[in-house]
C-alpha positions as CSV (number, residue, x, y, z in Angstrom):
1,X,132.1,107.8,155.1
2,X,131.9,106.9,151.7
3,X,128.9,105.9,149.7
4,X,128.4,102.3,147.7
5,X,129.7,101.7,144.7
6,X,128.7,99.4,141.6
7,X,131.4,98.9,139.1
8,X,132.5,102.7,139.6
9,X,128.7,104.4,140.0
10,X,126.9,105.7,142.5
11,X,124.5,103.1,144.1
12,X,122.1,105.4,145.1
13,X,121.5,107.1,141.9
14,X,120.8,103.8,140.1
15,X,118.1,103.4,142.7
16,X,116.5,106.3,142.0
17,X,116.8,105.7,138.1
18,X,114.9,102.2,138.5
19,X,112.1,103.6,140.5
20,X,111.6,106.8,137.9
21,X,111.7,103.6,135.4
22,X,109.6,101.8,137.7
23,X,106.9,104.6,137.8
24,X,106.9,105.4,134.5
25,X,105.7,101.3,133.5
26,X,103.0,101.6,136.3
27,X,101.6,104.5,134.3
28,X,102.0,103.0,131.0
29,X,100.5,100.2,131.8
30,X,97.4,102.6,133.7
31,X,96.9,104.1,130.5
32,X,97.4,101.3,128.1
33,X,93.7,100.7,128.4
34,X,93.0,103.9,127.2
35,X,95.2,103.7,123.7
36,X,93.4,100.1,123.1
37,X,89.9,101.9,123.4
38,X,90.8,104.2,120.9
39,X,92.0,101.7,118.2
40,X,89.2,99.2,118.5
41,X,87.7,100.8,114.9
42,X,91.0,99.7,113.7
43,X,90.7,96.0,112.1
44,X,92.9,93.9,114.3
45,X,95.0,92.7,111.1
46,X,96.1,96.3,109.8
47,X,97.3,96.7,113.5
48,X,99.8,93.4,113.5
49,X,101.0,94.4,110.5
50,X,101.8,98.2,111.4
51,X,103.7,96.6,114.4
52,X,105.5,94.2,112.7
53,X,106.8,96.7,110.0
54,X,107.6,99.8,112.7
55,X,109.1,96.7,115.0
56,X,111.2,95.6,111.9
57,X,112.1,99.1,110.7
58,X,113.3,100.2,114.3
59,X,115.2,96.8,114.8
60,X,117.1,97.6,111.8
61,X,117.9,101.1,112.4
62,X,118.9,100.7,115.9
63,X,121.3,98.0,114.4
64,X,122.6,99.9,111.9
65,X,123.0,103.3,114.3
66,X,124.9,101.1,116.9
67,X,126.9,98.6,115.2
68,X,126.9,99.7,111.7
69,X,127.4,97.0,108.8
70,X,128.6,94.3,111.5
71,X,125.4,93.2,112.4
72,X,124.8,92.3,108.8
73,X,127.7,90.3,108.6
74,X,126.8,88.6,111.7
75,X,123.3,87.6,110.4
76,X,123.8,86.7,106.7
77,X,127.5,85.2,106.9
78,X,128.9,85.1,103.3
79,X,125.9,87.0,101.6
80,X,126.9,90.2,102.7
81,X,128.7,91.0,99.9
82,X,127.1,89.5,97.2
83,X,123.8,90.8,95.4
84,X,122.0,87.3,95.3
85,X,121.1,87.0,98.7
């Protein structure tokens, strides 16, 4: 008897991958309370702008480490290789 496969993977192990993922939200989300009790000297501005930056900054590198220069080209079509854009 064989097992069940999705597009050439094991069913069964994708199961148990979303309920380790599943688990590990639950807990986040237990102990996100926690984190926001320890930030609450922190003014609530300097905290949207730390998360826009490091959201920025991460977006970009993730970009750059997975498609390299295409994703430019894809977002600023004919100012990629010029210097005034």
């Amino acid at each position: 008897m064989s097992t069940t496969t999705i597009a050439g993977r094991d069913a069964g192990r994708d199961h148990g991958t979303g309920l380790w993922v599943a688990a590990a939200s639950f807990v986040l989300w237990g102990l996100m309370p926690l984190y926001w009790h320890l930030l609450k000297a922190v003014p609530s501005l300097q905290i949207v702008v730390h998360r826009i930056v490091w959201s920025a900054l991460l977006v970009v590198g993730w970009l750059a480490w997975t498609q390299g220069r295409r994703w430019r080209v894809r977002a600023w079509p004919g100012c990629w290789r010029s210097a005034r854009c």
